[in-house]
Backbone bond lengths (Angstrom), bond angles and torsions (degrees), N, CA, C in turn:
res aa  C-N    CA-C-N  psi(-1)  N-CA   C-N-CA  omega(-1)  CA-C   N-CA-C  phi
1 X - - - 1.463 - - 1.525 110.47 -
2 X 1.517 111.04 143.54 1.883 108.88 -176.65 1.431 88.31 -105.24
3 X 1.505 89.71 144.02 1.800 96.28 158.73 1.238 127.10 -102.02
4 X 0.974 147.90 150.64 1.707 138.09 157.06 1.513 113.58 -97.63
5 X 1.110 90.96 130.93 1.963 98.41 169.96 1.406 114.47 -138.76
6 X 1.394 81.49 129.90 1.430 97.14 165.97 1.609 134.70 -62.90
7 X 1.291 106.52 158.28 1.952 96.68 175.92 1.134 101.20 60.14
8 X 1.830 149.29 18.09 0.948 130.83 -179.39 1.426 133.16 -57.81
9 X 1.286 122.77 -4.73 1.608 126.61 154.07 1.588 120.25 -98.64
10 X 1.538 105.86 16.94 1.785 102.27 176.30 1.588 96.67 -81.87
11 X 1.628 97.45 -161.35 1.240 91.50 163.10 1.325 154.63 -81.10
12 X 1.387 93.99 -22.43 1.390 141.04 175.42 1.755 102.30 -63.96
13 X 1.168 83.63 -78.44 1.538 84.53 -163.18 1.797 110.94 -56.79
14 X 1.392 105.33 -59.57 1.435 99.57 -174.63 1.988 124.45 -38.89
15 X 1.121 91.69 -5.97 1.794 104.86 -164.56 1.919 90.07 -105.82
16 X 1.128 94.45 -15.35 2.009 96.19 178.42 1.485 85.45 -92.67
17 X 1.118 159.29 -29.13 1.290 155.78 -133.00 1.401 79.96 -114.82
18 X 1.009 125.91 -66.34 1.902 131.71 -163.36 1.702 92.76 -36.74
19 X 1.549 97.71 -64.37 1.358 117.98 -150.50 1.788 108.99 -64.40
20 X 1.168 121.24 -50.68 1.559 108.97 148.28 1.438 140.77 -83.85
21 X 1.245 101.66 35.84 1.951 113.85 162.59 1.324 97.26 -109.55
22 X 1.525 121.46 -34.05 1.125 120.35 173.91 1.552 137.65 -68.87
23 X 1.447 84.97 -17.22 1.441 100.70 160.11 1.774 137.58 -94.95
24 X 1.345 98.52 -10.53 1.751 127.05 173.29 1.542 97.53 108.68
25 X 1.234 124.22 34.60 1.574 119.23 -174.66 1.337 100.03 -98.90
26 X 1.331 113.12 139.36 1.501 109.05 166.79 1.307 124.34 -107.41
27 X 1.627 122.12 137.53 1.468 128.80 -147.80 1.197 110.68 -120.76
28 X 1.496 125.01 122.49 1.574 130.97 151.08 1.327 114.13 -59.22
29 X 1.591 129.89 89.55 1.454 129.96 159.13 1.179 127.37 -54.87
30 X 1.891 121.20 92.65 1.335 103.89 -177.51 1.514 116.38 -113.58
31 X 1.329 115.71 147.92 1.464 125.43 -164.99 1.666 113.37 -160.88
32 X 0.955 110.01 161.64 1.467 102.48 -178.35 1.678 118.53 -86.70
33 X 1.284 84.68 -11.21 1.693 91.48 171.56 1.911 105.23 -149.22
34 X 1.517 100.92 103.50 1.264 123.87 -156.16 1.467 107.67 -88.10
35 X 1.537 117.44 137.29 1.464 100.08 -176.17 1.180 106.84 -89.61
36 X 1.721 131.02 -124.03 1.323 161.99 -104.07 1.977 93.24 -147.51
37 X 1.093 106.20 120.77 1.920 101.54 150.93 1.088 107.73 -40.79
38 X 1.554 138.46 155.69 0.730 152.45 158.34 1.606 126.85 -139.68
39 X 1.502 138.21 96.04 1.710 115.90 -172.55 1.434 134.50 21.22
40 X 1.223 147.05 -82.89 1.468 119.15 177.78 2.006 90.76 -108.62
41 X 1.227 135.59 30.01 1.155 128.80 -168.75 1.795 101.64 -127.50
42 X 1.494 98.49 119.01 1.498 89.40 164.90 1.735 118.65 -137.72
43 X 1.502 104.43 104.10 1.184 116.33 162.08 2.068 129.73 -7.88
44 X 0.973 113.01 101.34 1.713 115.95 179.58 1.220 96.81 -107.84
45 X 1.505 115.90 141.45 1.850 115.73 146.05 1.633 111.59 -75.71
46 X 1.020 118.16 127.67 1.602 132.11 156.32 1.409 129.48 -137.31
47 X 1.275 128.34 137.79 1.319 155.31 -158.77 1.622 121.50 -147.59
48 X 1.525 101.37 101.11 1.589 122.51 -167.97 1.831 84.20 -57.90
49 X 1.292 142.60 -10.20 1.317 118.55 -160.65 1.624 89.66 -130.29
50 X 0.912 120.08 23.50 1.944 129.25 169.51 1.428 99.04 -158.01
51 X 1.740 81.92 105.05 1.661 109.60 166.78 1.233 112.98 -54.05
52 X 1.304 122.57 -49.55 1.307 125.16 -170.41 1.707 125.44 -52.03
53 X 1.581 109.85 -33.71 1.627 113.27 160.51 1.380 103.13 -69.90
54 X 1.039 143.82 -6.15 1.586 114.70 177.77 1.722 128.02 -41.88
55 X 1.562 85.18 -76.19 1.333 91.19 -172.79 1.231 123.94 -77.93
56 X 1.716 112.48 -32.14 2.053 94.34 157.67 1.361 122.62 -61.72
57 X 1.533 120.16 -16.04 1.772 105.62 170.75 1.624 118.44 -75.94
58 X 1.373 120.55 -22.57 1.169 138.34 -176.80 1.708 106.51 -70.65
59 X 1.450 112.18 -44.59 1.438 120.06 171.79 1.869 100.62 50.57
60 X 1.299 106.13 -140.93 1.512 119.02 168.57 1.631 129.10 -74.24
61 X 1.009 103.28 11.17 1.329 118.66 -170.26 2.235 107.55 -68.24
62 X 1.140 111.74 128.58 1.487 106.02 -167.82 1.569 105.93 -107.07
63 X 1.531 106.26 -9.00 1.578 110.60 -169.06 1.813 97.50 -150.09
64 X 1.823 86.80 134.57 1.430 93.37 167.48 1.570 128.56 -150.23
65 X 1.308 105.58 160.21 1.673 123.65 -172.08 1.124 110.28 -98.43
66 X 1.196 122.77 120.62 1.521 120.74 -178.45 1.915 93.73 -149.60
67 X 1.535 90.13 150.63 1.372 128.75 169.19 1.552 129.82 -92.25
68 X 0.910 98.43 -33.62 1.889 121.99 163.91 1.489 80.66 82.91
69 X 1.505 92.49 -134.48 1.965 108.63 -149.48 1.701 80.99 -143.60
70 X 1.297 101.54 133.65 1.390 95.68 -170.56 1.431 98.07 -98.95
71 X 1.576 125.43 -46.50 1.277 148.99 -171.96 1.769 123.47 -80.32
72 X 1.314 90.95 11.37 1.497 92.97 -163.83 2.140 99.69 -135.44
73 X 2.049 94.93 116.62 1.274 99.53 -173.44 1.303 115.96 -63.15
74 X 1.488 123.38 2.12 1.447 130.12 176.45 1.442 123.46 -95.90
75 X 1.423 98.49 -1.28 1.532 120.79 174.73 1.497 124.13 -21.84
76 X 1.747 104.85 -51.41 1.111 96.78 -168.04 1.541 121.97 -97.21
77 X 1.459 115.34 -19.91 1.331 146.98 176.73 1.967 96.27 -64.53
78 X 0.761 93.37 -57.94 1.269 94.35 167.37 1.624 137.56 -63.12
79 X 1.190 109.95 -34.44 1.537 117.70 169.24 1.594 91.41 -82.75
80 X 1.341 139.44 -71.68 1.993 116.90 177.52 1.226 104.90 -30.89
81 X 1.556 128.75 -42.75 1.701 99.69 -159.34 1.665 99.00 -77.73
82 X 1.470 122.51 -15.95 1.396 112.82 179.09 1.290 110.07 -60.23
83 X 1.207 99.02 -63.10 1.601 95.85 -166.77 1.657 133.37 -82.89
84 X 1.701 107.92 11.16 1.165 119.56 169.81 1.584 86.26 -82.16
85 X 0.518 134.68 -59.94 1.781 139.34 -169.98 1.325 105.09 -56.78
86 X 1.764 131.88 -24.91 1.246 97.97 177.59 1.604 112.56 -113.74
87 X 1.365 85.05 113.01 2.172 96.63 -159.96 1.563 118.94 -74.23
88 X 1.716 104.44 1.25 1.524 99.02 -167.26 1.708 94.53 -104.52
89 X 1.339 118.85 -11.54 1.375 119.73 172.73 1.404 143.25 -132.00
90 X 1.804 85.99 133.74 1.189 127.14 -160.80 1.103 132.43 -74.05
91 X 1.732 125.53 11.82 1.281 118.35 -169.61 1.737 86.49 -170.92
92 X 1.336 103.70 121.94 1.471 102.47 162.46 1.642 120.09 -130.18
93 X 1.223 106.10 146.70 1.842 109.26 -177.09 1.608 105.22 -114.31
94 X 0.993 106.72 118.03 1.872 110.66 174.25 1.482 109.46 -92.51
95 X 1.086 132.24 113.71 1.150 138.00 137.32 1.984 119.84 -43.87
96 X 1.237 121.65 87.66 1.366 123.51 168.07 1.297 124.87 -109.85
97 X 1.509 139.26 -105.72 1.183 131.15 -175.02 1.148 118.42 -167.23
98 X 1.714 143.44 132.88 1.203 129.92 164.91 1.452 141.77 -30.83
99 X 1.364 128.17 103.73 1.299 120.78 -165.51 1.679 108.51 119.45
100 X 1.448 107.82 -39.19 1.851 103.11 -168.41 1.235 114.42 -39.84
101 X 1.594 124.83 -49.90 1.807 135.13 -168.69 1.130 98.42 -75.91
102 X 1.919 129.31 23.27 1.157 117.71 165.07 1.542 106.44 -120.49
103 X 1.681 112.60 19.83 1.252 99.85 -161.46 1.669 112.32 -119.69
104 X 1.213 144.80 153.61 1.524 115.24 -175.98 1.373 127.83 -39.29
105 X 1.075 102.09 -161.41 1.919 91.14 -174.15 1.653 95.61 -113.80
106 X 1.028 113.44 15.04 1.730 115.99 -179.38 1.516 107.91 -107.52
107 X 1.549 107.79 -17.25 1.465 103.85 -168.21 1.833 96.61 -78.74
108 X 1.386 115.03 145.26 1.117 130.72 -166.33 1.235 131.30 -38.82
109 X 2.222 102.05 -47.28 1.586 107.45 -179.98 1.964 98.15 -84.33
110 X 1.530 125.90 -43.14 1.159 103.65 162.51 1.580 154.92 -65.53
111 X 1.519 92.30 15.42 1.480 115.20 169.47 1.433 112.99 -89.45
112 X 1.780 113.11 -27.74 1.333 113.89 -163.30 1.341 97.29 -104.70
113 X 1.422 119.00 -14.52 1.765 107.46 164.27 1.680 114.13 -80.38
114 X 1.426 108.96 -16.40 1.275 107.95 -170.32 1.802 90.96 -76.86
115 X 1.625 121.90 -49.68 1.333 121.90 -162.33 2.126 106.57 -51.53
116 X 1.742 100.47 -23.49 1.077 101.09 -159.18 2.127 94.06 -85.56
117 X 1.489 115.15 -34.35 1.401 105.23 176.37 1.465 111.40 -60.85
118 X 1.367 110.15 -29.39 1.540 108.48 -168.54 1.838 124.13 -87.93
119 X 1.691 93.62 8.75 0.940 108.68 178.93 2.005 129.51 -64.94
120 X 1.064 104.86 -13.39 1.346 104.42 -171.38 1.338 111.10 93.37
121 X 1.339 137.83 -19.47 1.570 144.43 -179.18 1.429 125.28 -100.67
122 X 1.458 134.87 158.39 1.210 121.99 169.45 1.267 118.52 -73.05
123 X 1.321 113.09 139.04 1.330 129.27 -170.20 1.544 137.92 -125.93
124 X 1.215 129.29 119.35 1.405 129.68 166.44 1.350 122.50 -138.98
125 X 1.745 84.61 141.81 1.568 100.62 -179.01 1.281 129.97 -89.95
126 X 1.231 144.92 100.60 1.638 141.46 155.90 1.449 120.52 -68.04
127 X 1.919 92.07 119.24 1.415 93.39 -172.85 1.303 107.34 -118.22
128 X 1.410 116.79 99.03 1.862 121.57 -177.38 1.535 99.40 -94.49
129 X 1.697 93.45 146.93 1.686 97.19 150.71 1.506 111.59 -97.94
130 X 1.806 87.55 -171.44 1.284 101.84 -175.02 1.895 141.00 -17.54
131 X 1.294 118.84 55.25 1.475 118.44 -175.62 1.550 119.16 -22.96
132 X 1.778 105.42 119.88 1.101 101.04 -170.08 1.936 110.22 -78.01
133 X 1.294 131.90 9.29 0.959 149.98 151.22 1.884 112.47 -50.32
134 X 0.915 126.75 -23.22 1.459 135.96 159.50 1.134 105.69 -53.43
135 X 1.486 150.26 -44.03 1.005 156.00 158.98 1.308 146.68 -32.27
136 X 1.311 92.46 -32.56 1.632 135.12 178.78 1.633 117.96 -95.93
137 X 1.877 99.12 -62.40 1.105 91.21 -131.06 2.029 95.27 -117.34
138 X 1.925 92.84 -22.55 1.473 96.41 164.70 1.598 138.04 -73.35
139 X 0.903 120.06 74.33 1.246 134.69 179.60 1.836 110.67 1.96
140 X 1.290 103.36 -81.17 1.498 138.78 -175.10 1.685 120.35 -61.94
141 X 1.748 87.08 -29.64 1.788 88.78 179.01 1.374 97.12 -97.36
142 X 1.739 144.73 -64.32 1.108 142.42 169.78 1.093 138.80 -134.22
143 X 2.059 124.44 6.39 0.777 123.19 -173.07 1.869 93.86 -63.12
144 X 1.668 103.47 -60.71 1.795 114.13 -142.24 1.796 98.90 -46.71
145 X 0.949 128.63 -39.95 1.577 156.48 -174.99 1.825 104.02 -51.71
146 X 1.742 94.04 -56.39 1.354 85.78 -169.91 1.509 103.11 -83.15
147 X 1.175 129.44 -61.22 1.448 118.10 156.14 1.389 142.37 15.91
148 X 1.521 99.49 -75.86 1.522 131.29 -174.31 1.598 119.85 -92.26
149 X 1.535 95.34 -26.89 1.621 84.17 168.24 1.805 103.67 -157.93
150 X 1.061 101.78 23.87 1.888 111.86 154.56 1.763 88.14 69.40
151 X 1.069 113.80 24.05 1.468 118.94 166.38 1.400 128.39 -88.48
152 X 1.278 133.65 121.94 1.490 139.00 167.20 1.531 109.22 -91.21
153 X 1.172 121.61 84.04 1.435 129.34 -168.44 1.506 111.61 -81.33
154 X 0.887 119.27 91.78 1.809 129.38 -160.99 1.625 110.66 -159.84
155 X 1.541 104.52 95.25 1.265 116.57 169.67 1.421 118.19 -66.75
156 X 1.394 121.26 82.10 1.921 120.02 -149.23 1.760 85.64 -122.10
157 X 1.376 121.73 -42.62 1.299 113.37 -147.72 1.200 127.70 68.03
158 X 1.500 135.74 -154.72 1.384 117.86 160.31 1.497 138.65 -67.04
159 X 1.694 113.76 -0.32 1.214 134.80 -168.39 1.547 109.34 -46.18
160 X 1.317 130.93 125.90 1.368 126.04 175.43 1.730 105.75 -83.42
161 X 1.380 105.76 166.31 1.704 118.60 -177.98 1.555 96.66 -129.43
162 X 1.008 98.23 131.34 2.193 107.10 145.82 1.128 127.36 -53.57
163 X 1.311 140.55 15.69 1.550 135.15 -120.47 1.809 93.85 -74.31
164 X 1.719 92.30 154.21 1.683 103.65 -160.60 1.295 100.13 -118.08
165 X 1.346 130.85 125.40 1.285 130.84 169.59 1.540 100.23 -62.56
166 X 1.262 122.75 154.12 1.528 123.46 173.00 1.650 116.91 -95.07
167 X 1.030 107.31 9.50 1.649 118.15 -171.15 1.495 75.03 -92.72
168 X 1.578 121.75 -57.00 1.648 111.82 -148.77 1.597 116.31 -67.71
169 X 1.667 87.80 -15.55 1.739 108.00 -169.02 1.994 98.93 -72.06
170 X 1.630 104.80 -39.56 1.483 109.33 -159.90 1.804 95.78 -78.55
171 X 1.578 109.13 -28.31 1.771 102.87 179.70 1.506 110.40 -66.78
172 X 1.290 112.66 -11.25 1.740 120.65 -165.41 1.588 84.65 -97.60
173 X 0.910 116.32 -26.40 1.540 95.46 -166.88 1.605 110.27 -102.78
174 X 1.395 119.41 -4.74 0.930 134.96 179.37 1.888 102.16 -74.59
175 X 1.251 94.65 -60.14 1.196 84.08 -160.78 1.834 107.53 -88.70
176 X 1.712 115.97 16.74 1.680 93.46 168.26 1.814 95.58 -117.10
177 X 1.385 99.94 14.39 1.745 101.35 172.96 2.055 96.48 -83.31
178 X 0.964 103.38 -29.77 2.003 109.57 -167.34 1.648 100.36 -110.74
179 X 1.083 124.40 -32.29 1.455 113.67 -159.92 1.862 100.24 -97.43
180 X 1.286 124.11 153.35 1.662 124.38 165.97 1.042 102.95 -68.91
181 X 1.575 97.78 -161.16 1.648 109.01 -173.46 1.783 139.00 41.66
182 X 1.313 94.58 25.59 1.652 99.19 -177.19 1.837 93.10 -122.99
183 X 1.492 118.95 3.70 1.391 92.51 -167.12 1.770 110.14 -76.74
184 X 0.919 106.15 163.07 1.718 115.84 -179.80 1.074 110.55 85.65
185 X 1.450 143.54 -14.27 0.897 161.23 -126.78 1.343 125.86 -104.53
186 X 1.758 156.31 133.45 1.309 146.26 178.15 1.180 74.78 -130.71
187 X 1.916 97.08 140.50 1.518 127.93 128.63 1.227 118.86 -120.63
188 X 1.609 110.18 148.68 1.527 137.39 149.10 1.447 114.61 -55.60
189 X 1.595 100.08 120.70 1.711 66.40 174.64 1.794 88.49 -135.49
190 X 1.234 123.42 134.16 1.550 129.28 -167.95 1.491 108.13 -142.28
191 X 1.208 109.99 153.40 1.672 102.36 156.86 0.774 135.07 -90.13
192 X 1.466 145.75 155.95 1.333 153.94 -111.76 1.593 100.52 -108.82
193 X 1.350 123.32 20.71 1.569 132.12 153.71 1.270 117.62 -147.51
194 X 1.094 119.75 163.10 1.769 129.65 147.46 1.610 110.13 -94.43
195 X 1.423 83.82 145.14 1.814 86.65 171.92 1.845 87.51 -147.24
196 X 1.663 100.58 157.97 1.323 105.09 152.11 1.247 136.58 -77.25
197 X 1.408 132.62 146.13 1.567 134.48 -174.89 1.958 98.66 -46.67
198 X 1.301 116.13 -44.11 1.770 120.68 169.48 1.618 99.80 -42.70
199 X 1.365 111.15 -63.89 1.359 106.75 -169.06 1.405 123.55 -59.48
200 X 1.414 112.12 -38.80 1.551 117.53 -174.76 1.275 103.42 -85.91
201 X 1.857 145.48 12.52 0.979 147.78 131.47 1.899 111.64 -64.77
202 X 1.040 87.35 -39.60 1.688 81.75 -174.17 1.839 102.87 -67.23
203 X 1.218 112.67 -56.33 1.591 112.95 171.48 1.266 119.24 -36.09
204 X 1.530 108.98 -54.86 1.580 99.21 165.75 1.068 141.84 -35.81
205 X 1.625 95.06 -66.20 1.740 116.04 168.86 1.559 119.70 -34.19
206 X 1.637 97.40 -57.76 1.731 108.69 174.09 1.389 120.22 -55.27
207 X 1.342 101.48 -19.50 1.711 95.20 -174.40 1.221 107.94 -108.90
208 X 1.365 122.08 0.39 1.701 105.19 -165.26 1.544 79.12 -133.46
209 X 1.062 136.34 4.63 1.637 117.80 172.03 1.292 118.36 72.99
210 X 1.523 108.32 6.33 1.861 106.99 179.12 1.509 115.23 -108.13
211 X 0.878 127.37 -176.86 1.697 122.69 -172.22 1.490 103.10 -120.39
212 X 1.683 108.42 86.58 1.418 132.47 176.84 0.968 104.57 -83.99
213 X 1.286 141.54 135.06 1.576 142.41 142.10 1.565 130.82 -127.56
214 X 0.788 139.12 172.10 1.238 138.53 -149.01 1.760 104.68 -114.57
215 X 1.326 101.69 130.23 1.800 93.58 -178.35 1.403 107.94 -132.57
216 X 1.139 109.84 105.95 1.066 151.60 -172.98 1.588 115.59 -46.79
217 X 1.468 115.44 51.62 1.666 111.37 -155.81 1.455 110.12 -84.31
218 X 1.779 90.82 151.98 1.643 100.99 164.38 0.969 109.52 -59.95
219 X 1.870 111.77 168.01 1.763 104.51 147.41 1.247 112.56 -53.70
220 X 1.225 131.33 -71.97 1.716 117.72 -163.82 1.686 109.30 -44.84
221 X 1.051 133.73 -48.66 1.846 139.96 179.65 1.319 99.37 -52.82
222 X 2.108 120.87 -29.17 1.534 106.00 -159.14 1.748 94.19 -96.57
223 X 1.373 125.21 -8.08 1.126 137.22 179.69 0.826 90.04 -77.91
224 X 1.585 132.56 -90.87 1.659 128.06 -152.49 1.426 119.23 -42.44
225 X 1.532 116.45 -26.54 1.277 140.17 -150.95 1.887 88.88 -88.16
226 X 1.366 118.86 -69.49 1.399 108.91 177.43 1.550 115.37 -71.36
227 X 1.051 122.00 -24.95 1.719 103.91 167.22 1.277 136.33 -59.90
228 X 1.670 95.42 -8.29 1.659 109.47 172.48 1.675 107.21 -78.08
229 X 1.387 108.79 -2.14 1.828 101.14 -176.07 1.613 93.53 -72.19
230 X 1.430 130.00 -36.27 1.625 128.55 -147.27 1.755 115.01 74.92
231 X 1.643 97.15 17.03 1.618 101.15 173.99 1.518 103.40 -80.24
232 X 1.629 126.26 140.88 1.097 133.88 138.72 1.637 127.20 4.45
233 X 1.404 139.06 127.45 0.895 137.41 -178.37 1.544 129.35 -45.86
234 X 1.202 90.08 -42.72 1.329 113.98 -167.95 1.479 104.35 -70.74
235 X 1.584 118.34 -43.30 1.196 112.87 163.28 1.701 120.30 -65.13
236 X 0.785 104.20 1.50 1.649 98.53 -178.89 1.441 106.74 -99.33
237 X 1.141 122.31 -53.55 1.831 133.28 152.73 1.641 93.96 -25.05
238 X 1.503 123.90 -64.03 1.643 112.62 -167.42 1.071 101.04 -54.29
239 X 1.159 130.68 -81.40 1.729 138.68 -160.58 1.802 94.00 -55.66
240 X 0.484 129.31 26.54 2.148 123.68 163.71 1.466 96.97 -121.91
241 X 1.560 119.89 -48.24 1.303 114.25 168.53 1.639 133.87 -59.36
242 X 1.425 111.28 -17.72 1.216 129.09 165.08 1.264 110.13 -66.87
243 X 1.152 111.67 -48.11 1.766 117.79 -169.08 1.417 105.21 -78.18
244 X 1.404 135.85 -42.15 1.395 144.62 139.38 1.689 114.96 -3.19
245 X 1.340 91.68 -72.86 1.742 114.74 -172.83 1.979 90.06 -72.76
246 X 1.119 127.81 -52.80 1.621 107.46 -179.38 1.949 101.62 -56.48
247 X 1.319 115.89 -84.26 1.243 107.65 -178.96 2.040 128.91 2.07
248 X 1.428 74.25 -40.46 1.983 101.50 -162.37 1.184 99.13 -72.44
249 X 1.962 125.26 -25.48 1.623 116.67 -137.86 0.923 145.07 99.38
250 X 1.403 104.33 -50.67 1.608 106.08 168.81 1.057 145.95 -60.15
251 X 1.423 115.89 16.08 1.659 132.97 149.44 1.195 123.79 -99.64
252 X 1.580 121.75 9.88 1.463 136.74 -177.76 1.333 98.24 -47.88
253 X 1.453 108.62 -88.12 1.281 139.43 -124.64 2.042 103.26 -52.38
254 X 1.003 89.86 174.47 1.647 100.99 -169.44 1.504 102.66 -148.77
255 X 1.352 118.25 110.87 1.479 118.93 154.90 1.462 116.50 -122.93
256 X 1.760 106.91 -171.41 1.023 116.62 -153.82 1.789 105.36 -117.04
257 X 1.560 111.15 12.18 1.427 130.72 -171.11 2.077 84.07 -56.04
258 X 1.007 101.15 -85.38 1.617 87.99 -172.37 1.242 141.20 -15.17
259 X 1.463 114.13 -43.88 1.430 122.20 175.88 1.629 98.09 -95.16
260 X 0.971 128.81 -12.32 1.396 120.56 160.88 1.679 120.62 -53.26
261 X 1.241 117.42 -67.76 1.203 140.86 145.51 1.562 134.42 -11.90
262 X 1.691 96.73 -49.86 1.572 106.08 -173.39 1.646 103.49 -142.31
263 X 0.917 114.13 5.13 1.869 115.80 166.27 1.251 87.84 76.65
264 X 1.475 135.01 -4.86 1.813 101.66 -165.61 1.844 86.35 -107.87
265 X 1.630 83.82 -162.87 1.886 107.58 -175.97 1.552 100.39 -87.85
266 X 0.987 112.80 149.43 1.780 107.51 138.91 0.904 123.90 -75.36
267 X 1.849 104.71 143.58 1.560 113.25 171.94 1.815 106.39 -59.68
268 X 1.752 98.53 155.09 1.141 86.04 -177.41 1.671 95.34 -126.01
269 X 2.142 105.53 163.16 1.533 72.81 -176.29 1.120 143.06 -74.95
270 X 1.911 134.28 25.64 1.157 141.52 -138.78 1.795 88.01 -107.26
271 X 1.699 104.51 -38.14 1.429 141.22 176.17 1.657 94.82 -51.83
272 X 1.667 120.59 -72.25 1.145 124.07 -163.68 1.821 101.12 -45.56
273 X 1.766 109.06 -71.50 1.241 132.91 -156.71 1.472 110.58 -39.09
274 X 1.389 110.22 -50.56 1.422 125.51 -175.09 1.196 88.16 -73.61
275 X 1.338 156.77 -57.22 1.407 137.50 -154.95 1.725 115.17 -70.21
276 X 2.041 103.62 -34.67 1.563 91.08 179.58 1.382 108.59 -101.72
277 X 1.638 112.26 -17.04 1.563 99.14 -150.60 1.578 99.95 -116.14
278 X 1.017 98.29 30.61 2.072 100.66 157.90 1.585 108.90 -58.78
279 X 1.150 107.88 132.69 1.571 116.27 -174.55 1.656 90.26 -50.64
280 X 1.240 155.38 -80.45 0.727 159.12 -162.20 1.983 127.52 -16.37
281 X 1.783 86.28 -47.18 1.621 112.60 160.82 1.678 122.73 -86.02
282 X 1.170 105.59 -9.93 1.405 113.85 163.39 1.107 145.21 -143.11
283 X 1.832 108.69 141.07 1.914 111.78 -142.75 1.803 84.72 -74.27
């Protein structure tokens, strides 16, 4: 069976791509800017806002991973018209977020999990928090910040996070994109603590030898702060609403869906820190 995934050069996805080549699965890479063939991996262009890549990126593909549109009120109208249109597949896995199946059915990401149950296909939901890969690798949310001025810019307060390695997110998705028995189905998928945005500045600091700290922003400081990316409005409204929903809790929680799933542990971030942020790996 081929899969298609979406975002296949985010972070997310490319680590779902790892995780079924690694298993002998062969993968439709879709992205808006597609690389190179690769052994069981073959690169597609696709674009949620050009109909016309749909169905040649989809090709033979019978099962798919998608991320939807996080920032976009057409989110969900738009993921039904995808997948009414794609008639040869039979199984889709959404990647969404901790907390959504707690939210009305109007709010944006629980509109686009609802578009995906009401789809006619088998279905499962993965619900990760905060990827501790943001750290690293997101520019706009905390890499440029921590980098450039040893800042963890996260208006959290004392609020704790689950934070999710994205490797653990792509083994979860690996195995309910190939394996039965997951249809209908939501998981949590978190790591095996909470810490505060304070704390996971201090980890940093300890591990990479630089003087990280955590800054503690208003909304207006966390606004000004992402409008300096030159991202879209709408994306800037998301990421305040994220920080909203941490403040609230709703990135607390911690389960055990992961090792349910795959017999192993979650990485944790003590696991992550030491692996990227040894002074050694960073200028």
């Amino acid at each position: 069976m081929t899969v298609w995934i979406e975002g296949a050069t985010g972070k997310a996805g490319k680590r779902v791509v790892e995780a079924l080549t690694r298993a002998g699965v062969p993968v439709r890479a879709a992205s808006r800017h597609p690389g190179e063939p690769s052994g069981l991996v073959t690169p597609v262009r696709f674009d949620w806002y050009d109909e016309r890549t749909w169905a040649p990126a989809l090709g033979n593909a019978k099962a798919v991973f998608l991320k939807g549109l996080d920032s976009d009120d057409d989110a969900a109208s738009i993921v039904a018209r995808f997948l009414a249109e794609a008639g040869a597949v039979t199984r889709v896995v959404l990647m969404s977020a901790v907390g959504v199946d707690k939210t009305p059915p109007g709010a944006p990401r629980r509109a686009v999990e609802l578009a995906v149950e009401n789809s006619g296909k088998s279905w499962t939901i993965l619900r990760p928090s905060w990827f501790l890969q943001n750290f690293d690798e997101d520019e706009w949310v905390f890499a440029r910040a921590l980098r450039e001025a040893n800042e963890l810019y996260a208006g959290s307060g004392t609020s704790r996070v689950g934070f999710t390695d994205t490797r653990d997110l792509a083994e979860a998705a690996a195995r309910v994109l190939t394996e039965k028995g997951h249809e209908g189905r939501g998981y949590t998928i978190t790591g095996p603590e909470q810490l505060t945005f304070a704390e996971m500045a201090e980890l940093l600091a300890k591990t990479s030898g630089r003087p990280i700290h955590h800054v503690d922003a208003t909304p207006e400081e966390h606004r000004e702060h992402f409008a300096k990316s030159g991202r879209p409005e709408a994306w800037v409204n998301h990421m305040l609403h994220l920080f909203r929903l941490v403040r609230a809790g709703v990135f607390a929680p911690v389960t055990d869906d992961f090792e349910r799933l795959t017999g192993k542990k979650p990485r944790t971030p003590r696991e992550y820190a030491e692996e990227i942020w040894q002074p050694q790996t960073q200028s």
